[in-house]
N, C-alpha and C positions, 0 to 999 in steps of 0.2 A: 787624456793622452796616454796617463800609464794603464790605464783598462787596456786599450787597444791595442797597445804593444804585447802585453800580456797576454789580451786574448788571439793574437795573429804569434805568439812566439809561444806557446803553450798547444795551442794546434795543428802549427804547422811541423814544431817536434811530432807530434802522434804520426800527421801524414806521411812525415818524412819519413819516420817508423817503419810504417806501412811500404811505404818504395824500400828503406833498405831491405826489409825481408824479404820484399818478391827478389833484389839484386841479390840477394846470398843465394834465396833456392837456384834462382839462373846462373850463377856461377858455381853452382855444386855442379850441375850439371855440365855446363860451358870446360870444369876443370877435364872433368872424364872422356868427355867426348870431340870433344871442341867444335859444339853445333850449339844452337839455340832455341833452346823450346817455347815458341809462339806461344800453345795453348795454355802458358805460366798464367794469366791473368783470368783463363777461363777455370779455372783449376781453384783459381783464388773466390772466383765466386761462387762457385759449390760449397768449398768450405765456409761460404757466408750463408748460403741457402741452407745448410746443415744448422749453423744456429741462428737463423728466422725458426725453424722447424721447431726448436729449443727453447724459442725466447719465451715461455710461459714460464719458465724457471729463474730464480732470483741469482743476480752474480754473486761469486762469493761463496756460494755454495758446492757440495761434495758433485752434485749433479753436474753442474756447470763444467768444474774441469773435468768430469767420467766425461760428457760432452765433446770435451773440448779434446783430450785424448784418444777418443772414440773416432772422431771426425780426422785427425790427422793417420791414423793408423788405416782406416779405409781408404783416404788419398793419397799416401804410400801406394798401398796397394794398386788403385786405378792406376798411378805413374808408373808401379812397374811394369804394367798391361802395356803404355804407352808407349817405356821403354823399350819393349821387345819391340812392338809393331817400328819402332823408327829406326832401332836399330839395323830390322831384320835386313832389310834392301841393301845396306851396306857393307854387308859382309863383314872385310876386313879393312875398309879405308872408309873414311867421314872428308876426301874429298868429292865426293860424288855430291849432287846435291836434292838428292830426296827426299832427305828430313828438312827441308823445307815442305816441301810438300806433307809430307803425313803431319807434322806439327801444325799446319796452318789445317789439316782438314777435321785433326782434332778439336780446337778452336771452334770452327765452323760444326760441327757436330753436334758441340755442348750448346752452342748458341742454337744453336735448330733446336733441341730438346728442350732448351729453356723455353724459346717461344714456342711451343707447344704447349707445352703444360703450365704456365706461368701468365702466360699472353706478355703482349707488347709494355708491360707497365713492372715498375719495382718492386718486389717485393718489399713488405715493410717491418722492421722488428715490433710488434706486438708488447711486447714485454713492458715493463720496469725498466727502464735504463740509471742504474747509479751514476750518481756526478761526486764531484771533490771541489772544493773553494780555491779559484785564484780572482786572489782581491775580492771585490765585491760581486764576481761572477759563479756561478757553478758552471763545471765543464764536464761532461760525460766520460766515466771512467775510462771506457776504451782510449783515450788519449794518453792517460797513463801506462795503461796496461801494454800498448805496442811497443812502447820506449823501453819498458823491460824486458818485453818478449825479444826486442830486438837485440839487446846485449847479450840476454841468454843464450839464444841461438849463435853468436857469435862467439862466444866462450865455451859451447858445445861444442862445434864445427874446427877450432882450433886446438882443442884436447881431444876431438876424433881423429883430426887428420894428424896428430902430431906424437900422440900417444900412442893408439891401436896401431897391428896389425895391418888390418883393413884402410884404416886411413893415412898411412905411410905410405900403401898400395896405391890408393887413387892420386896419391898424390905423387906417382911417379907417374902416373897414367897423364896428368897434366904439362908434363916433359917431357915425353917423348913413347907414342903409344908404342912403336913400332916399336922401341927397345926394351919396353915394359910387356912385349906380348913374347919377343927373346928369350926375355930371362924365365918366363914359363909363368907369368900371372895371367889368370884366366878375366882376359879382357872384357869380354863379353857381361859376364856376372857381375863383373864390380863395377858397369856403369849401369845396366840395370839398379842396384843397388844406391849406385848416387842418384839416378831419378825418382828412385823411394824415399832417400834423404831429402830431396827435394820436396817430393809427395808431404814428407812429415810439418816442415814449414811452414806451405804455403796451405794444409791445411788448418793447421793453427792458428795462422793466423788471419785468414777468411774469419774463424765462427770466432776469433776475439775481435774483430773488426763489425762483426754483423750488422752491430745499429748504428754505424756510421758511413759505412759505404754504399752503392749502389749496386742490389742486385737485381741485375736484367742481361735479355740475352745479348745487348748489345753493349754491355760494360766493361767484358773481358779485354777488349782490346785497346778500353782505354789503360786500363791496369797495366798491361805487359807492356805500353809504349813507358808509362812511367816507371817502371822499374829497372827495362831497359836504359831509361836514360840514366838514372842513377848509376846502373851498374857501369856502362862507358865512362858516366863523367868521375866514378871512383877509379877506375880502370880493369876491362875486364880481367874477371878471373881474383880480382883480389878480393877479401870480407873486409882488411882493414877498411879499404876504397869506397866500400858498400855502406858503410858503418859510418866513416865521414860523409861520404855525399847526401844520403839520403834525409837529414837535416836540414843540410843546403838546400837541397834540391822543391825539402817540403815547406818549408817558411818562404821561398820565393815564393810557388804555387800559393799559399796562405795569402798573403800578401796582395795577389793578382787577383784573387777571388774578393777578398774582403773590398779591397778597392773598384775594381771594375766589374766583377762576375766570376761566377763560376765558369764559364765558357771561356775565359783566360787562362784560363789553370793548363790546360795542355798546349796552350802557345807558348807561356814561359816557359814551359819545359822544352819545348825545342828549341826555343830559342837559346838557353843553358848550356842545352848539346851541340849546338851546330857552333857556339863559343868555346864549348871544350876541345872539340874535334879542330879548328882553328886555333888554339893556339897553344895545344897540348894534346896532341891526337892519344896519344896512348894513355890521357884519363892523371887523375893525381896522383895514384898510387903503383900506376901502370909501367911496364919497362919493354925494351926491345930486345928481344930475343932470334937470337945469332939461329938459324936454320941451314941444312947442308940442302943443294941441289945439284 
């Protein structure tokens, strides 16, 4: 009984991990612009496809994180690509609703390219995978490794927006763009710039995730529903919110999987959400904001 607790409360931290950092990059973005980038989850599998590519190399090593740096700095970059192309239709207002559209055809894009060159099956990490002892089990280091990655980035992300320049800017851009475009911050570039911040995350942590996720063309979308729900059931727009729920959110899935299957893992997550949306729609960490019309 204490194995299986251990081993459902030691992995479902990692997963949850995992969801809060897709809910942070989509709230970096979400804060900027106040739309929501679908193709988060196919984004996330690129940077898992970047270290399948890598996994000949031992973790722990100098290569690993040059890897692992490497891989987020080029998905930066694609998001910024992405940023332009979604932002461009909108001009000067994000209620129009065309980023839905270029976000979900991004998605569908990556997914097309994967199956083409990959075929219809997962890629597999190759590699060595290290493990660490809880109790008499080993568990694969990536379960550790998310949990950290996830605090970091979160202690990142609140000494960017709170300290810098730049991130005092976005973070007025999440109050009110119209007034933030007023005062003369150049709107346009610093949310490009938050879809790079974004880019830097979710490529991180794809290729730390590699040998435990599924990469295939049709995985991205299970990814972005799961991060989406974390990010709602913390409440959009917050990291504290992202950083609690994503716990919750992944030892329930843990749970559903070890017991029934892995094809319950995305039922209890809607199921989560459509409880959170029921009986605290604006999420735990969430609040109502007063709007003029």
């Amino acid at each position: 009984m204490l194995e299986e607790l251990a081993f459902v409360s030691v992995r479902g931290l990692g997963l949850g991990a995992l969801f809060a950092l897709l809910a942070l990059s989509l709230n970096v973005i979400y804060q900027a612009t106040h739309i929501l980038n679908f193709a988060q989850g196919s984004m996330l599998v690129l940077g898992g496809l970047a270290g399948v590519m890598l996994s000949g190399h031992d973790y722990g090593t100098p290569i690993w994180f040059a890897g692992m740096l490497g891989t987020g700095l080029v998905m930066a970059a694609v998001m910024a690509v992405q940023g332009v192309i979604t932002l461009w239709p909108l001009r000067h207002s994000t209620e129009q609703q065309s980023w839905l559209i270029t976000t979900l055809a991004v998605s569908i894009i990556i997914s097309a390219v994967l199956l083409l060159t990959q075929g219809p099956w997962s890629s597999e990490f190759i590699g060595e995978v290290p493990s660490f002892p809880v109790l008499d089990m080993r568990t694969p280091l990536p379960y550790l490794v998310l949990p950290l990655m996830a605090v970091f980035w979160f202690v990142a992300l609140r000494l960017f927006l709170r300290r810098s320049l730049q991130g005092l800017a976005l973070s007025a851009l999440s109050q009110d763009l119209d007034a933030a475009a007023a005062a003369g911050l150049h709107v346009r570039r610093l949310q490009i710039a938050a879809f790079a911040i974004s880019g830097l995350i979710t490529g991180t942590a794809g290729y730390a995730a590699a040998p435990i996720i599924s990469i295939s063309a049709e995985s991205g979308i299970r990814y972005v529903i799961s991060g989406f729900v974390v990010a709602v059931v913390g409440g959009m727009g917050s990291m504290a919110g992202a950083i609690v729920a994503g716990p919750l959110v992944g030892i329930l899935a843990m749970i559903a999987t070890y017991r029934f299957g892995g094809q319950y893992q995305g039922f209890v997550s809607l199921i989560v959400l459509a409880g959170m949306l029921f009986l605290k729609p604006n999420g735990l960490f969430g609040f109502t904001a007063a709007r003029r019309v």
